[in-house]
N, C-alpha and C positions, 0 to 999 in steps of 0.2 A: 504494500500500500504506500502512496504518495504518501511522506512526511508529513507536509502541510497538511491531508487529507485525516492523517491520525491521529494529528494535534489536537485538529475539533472535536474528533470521536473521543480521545483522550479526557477533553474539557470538557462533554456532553455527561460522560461515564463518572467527573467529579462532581458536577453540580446534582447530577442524579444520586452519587452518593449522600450529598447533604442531604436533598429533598426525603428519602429513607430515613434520614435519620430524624432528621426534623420530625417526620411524622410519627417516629416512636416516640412522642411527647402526649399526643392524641392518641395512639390508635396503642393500648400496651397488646406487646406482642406477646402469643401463645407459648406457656411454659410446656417444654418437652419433659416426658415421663424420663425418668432413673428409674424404676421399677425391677425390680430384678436386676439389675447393673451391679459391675462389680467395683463397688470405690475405693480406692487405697488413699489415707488421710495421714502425713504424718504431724509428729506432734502432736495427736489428737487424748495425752494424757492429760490437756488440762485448757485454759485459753480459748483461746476462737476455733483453735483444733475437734476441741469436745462438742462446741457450740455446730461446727460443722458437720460432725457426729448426728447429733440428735438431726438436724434438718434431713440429714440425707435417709436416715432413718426413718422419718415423719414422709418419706416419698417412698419407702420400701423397696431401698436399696441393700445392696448386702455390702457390708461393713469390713473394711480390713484396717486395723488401726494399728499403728506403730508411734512406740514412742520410746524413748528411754528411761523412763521411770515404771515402771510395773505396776505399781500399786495404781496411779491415778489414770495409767490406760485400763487396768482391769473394773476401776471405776466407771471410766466412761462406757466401758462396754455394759456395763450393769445396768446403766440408762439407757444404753442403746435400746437391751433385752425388753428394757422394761414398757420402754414405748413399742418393740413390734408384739409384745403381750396385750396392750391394748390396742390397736391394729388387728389381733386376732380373733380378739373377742366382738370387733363393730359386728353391727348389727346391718345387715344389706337387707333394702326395698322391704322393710319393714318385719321382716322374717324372725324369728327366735333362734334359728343355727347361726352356728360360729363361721364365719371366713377359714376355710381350708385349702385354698389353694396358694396362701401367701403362707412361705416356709421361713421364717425370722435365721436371718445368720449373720455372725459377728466374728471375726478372729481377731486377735491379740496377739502382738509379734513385741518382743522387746525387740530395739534397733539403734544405735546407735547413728544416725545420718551423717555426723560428720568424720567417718571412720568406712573407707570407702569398700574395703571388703567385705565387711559388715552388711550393705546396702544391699553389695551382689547375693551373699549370700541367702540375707534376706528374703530376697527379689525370689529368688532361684527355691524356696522354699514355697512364700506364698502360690508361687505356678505349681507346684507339685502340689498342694494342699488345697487351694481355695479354686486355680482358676488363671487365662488373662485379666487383664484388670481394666475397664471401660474408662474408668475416671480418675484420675491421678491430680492429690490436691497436696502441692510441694508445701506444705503451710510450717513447720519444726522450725524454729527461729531464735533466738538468743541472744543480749546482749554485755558486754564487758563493763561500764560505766564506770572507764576510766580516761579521762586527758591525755591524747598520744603519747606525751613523755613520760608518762607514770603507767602505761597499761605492758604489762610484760608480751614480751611476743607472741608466747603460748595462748593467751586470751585473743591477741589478733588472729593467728590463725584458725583459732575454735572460731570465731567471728565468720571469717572468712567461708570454712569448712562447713559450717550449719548453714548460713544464711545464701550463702552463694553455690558451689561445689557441688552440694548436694544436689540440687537439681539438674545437674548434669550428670548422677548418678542414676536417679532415681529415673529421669527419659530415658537415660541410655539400655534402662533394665526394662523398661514396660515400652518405647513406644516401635521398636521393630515391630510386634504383633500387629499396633495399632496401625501401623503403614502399610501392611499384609494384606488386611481388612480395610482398610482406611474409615475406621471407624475410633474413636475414643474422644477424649478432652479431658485437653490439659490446666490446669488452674496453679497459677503462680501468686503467693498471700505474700504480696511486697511491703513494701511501704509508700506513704507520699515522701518520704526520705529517702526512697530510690528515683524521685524526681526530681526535686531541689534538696539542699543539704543544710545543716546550721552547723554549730561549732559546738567541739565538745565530742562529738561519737563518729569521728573520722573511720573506726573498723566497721560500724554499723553501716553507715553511709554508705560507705565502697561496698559492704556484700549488699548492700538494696539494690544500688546503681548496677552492680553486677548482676543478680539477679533477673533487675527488668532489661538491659541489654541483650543475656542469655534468652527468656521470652520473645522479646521482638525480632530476634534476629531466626529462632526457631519457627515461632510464626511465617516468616519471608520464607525460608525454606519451604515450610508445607506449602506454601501458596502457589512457592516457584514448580512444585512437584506436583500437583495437582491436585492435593489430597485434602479437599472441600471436606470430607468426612471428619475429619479429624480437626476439632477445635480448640482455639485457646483463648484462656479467658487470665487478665490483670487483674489484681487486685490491689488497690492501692492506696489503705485508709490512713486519714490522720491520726492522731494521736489517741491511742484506742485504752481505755479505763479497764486493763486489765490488772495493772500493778506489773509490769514489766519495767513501764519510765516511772514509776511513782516518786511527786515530788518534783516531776519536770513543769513551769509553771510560764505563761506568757503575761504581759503585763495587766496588772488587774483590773481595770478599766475594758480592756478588750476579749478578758476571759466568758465573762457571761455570755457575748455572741459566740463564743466559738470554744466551746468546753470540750472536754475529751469525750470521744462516740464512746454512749455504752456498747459491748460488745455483743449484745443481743440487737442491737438493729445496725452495726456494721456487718453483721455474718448474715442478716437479712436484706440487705441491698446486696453483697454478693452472690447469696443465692437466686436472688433475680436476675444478676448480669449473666450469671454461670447458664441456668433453666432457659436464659431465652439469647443463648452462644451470645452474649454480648463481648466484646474482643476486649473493653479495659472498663472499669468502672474508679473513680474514686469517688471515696467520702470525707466529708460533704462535695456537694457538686463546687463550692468555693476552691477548693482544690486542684481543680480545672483550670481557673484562671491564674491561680497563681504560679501553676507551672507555666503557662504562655507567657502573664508577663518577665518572669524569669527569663524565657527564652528571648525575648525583645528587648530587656532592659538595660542598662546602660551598669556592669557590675557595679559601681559607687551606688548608682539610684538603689537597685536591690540592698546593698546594704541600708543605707537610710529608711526605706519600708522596715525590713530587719528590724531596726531601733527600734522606731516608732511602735512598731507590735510587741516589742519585748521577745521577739524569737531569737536575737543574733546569742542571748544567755540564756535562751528557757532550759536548758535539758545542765545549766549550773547545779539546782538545787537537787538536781534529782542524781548527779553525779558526787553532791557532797551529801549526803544520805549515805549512797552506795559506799562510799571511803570512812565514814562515818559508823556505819555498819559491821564494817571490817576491821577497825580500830577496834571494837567493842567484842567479837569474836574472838580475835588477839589476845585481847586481854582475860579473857574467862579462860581460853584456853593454858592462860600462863599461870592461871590460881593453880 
């Protein structure tokens, strides 16, 4: 085709993109069934991971949770149990019998994610045990909360290892099937700190930034290969009230508009972006702008916003906690 001739088709096929999207403001689009799917969650002992749990659960999917703590994934799985028991017992078209055709199942994998043999191993277990795996939700995340010159290297690389790494472990384990079949979706639980950054968690930033890099650039791939089947979905929430930053604080004047998301309706906007293949969602939709003007602004101007919000220190008080903390461990330890 004539260049100039593609240009327009090219320009026709962006503007039509907007108009799509535009209209999913009006028109919300239809959530696709998990039912019987098979979803692999990690980090789901505890956090947004668990929270992901129960949702996908509440669609009557089958559960594979991995975490590194034991006790709070055998937790999460006890809720999972607990919600397809009630799911078993609903009552259909008015009838007195039980639902028996939906078989509840949940597995429990201790796993270390940033321990790369671990993963395959894993990986290589769950397919002999459970299955391929439909949904893959890289969500296991971590941070150090310390000042680059005081955080030991070994916490940079755990940083690095959990939040970034690993999902390039864990696609490289599950998505050959899904290229087979060109069927699956992918779901990456970033940060909006893998969009713009502040000061203070320099290892956290880079495995975010690394993270959504890894996604975007895997996304291009499937698009360049053909494989429409297989989706990937961003996740990219602000500052999420689980006590992972606790103590991270923006200026107080400006906190009231923009308080930390509870984590029951940030893993509820994701599961809408996920249900209806949305390709990146952040929360709040504020979020959105702020990365654009980031990418337009003038570095000094972005610092001055910075100030003014109280974000160029917000993640100070929650880093002198964490040192704080550890001072007082130290010290019980030395009675």
């Amino acid at each position: 085709m004539n260049i100039v001739a593609e240009f327009f088709v090219v320009a026709f096929k962006v503007l039509w993109a907007f108009v799509l999207s535009a209209l999913k403001w009006f028109v919300r689009p239809k959530e696709k069934s998990v039912a019987g799917q098979v979803c692999l969650i990690t980090g789901a002992g505890s956090g947004l991971g668990r929270l992901f749990a129960k949702e996908f659960a509440r669609r009557r999917a089958i559960l594979v949770l991995w975490d590194i703590n034991s006790q709070g994934n055998e937790e999460t799985a006890e809720m999972v149990r607990q919600i397809y028991k009630e799911l078993g017992s609903q009552q259909t078209d008015g009838a007195m019998e039980e639902v028996t055709t939906f078989q509840p199942q949940v597995y429990t994998y201790v796993c270390d994610v940033g321990k790369r043999d671990n993963v395959y191993q894993t990986a290589e277990k769950v397919r002999r045990e459970v299955g391929d795996i439909d949904v893959l939700v890289n969500n296991a995340g971590v941070v150090s909360g310390h000042h680059l010159l005081e955080c030991p290297d070994e916490l940079i690389e755990r940083t690095m290892m959990v939040n970034c790494h690993a999902h390039f472990w864990t696609t490289k384990a599950f998505l050959p099937k899904m290229l087979e079949i060109n069927h699956g979706h992918i779901v990456t639980v970033a940060s909006s700190l893998g969009l713009f950054s502040t000061a203070g968690v320099e290892d956290y930033c880079a495995s975010k930034f690394g993270a959504v890099g890894f996604h975007e650039s895997l996304s291009h791939e499937l698009k360049a290969a053909d494989k429409d089947g297989i989706k990937m979905t961003l996740v990219c929430p602000y500052l999420v009230d689980t006590g992972m930053f606790r103590g991270c604080r923006i200026r107080k004047e400006i906190e009231p508009f923009l308080p930390p998301l509870k984590p029951e309706y940030c893993v509820k906007q994701a599961m809408n972006a996920i249900l209806t293949d949305q390709p990146m969602i952040c929360t709040p939709r504020l979020m959105y702008m702020v990365n654009f003007m980031k990418s337009i602004l003038p570095f000094e101007a972005v610092v001055c916003m910075y100030r003014f919000l109280g974000a160029d220190k917000c993640m100070y008080p929650f880093i002198a906690q964490r040192k704080q903390a550890m001072n007082n461990n130290e010290a019980k330890n030395g009675i």
